[in-house]
N, C-alpha and C positions, 0 to 999 in steps of 0.2 A: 454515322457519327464517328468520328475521330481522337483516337485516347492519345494522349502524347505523357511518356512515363516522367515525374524527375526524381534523381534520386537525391536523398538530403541526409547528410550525417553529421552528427554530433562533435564526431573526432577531435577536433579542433577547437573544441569549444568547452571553458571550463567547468561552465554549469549542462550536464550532461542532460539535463530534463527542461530545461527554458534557455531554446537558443534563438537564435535570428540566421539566414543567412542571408548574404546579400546577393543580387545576380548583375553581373556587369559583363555585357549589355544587359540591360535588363530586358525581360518579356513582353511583349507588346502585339496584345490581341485585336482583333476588329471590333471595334465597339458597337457596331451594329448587329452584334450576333450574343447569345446568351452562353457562357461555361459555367461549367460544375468541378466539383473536385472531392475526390474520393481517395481514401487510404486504400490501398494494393498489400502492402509487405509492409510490419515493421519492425526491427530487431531490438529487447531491448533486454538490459541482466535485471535479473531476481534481487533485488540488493537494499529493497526496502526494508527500515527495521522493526519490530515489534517491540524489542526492548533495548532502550535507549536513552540515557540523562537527560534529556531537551522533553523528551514526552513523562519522566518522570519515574519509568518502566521498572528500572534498571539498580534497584536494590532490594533486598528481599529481609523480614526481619524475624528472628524466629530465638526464643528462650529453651536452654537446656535445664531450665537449675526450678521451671515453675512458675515464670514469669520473676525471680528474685532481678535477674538482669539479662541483656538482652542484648544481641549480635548481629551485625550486619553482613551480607553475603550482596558485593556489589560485582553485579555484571558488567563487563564490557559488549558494547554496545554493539548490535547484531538482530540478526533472525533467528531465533530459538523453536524450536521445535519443542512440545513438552519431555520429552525422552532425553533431550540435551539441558533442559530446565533440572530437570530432574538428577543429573549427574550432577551437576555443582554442589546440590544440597549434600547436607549431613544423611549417614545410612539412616536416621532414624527418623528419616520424613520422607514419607515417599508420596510422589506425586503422578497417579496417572491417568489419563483417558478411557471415556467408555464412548466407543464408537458410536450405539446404537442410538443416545439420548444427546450428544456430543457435549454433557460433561464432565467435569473433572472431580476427583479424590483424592484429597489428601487425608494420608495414615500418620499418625502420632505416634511416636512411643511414649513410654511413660515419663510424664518432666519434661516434656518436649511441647512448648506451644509458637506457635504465627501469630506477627502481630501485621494486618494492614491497615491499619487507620496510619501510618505513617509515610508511605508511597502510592502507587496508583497501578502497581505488578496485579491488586487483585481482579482488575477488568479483564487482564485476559484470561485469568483463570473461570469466570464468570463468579469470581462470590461480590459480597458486600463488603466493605468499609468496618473492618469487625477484626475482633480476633479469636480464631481458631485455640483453644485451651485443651482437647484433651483429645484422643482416639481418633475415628474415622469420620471424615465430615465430605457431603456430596456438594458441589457449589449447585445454589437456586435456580443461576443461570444458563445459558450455554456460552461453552470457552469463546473467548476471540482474539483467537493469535493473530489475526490477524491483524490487529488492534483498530478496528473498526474500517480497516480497507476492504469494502465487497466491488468496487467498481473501480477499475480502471480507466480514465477519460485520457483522448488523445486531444488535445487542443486545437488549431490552425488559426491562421489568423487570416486564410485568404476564403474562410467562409462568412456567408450573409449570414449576420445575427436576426437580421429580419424575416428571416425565414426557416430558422432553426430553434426550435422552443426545447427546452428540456426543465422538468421538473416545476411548472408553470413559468420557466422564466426565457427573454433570449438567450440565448446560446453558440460559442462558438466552438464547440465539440464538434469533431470528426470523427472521433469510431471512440465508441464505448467497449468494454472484454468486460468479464468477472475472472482475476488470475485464477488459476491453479495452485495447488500447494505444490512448492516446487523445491530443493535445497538451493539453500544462498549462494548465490555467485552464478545459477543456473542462466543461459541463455533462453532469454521468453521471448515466443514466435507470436509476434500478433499478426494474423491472417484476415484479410475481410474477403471469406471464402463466396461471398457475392461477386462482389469485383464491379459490380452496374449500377451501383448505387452513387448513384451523385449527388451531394450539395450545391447551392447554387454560390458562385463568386462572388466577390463586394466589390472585384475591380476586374478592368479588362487590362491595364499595364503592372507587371509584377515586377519593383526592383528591389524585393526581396521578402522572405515568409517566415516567420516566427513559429514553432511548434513548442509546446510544454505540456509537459502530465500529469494530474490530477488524480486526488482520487474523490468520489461520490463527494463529497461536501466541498469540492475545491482547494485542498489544504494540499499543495506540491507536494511528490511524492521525491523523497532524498533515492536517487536511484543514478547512484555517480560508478 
């Protein structure tokens, strides 16, 4: 069998997760022979957000006087780590992780309460739609900073959807990851540390191939 590598980059292209390129000449294979096509290397930044105005993330409300009135703490829009969540707050609300059960605590002082019924910040933390009134309170949940991205999908557009099923449906996913928790701006190495795994082609002439990223429900991941 014969691999023949290409390499495809984004560079030049504004939307840095759903591009096209084009190939001129283009590629033109033997029609009477069957290809596959397989992810090898991909390079791409950590730069996805968790909290963010568009998902709703990205204001936090919290009362010092008792619930008499009540203050907003609006982030700009980014990847937060709970330790970096937690510096923006007031000293008298502390917010942190327990590893072992992975979730979160928030500490009150006195006079000090959260309100989430008014933003959607509380899903990462794992609590409910509620507000927080007084001392130390464990969320129900487990956190998801990640805000619901566990799977990272590579797209292609020069795979058979007829022969590619994912999650009962066609499919034209190329390589699946689970990220890492990484800091923002980090370069992420997706490896397909197989390298033999082929899909089957939907065409034997290529004059050009479209790649986008996804995450588990299909919802484009902003990763510019």
């Amino acid at each position: 069998m014969t691999n023949t590598s290409i390499i495809i980059s984004s560079e030049n292209h504004a939307n840095k997760t759903d591009f096209t390129t084009q190939f001129s000449p283009g590629i033109h294979l033997d029609p009477y022979k069957r290809y596959g096509v397989s992810l090898i290397k991909a390079d791409m930044y950590y730069s996805w957000t968790n909290i963010s105005a568009s998902q709703g993330t990205n204001i936090f409300e919290y009362s010092d006087d008792s619930g008499a009135t009540w203050k907003q703490i609006v982030f700009t829009d980014g990847l937060y780590t709970i330790s970096e969540i937690n510096n923006v707050l007031p000293d008298q609300i502390d917010v942190t992780g327990i590893n072992s059960t992975q979730r979160i605590v928030i500490n009150l002082a006195t006079g000090y309460q959260v309100r989430f019924t008014n933003t959607e910040i509380y899903n990462l933390f794992g609590f409910n739609k509620t507000d927080l009134l007084t001392g130390k309170t464990t969320s129900p949940r487990k956190a998801d900073l990640t805000n619901g991205i566990t799977s990272v999908l590579v797209h292609c557009s020069l795979v058979d959807t007829s022969t590619s099923i994912r999650n009962g449906t066609f499919s034209n996913v190329l390589y699946s990851v689970s990220p890492p928790i990484l800091p923002p701006g980090s370069l992420y190495n997706v490896v397909d540390n197989n390298g033999s795994y082929f899909l089957p082609m939907n065409t034997t002439n290529i004059e050009s191939v479209r790649m986008w990223v996804t995450d588990q429900r299909g919802h484009n991941i902003n990763n510019q």
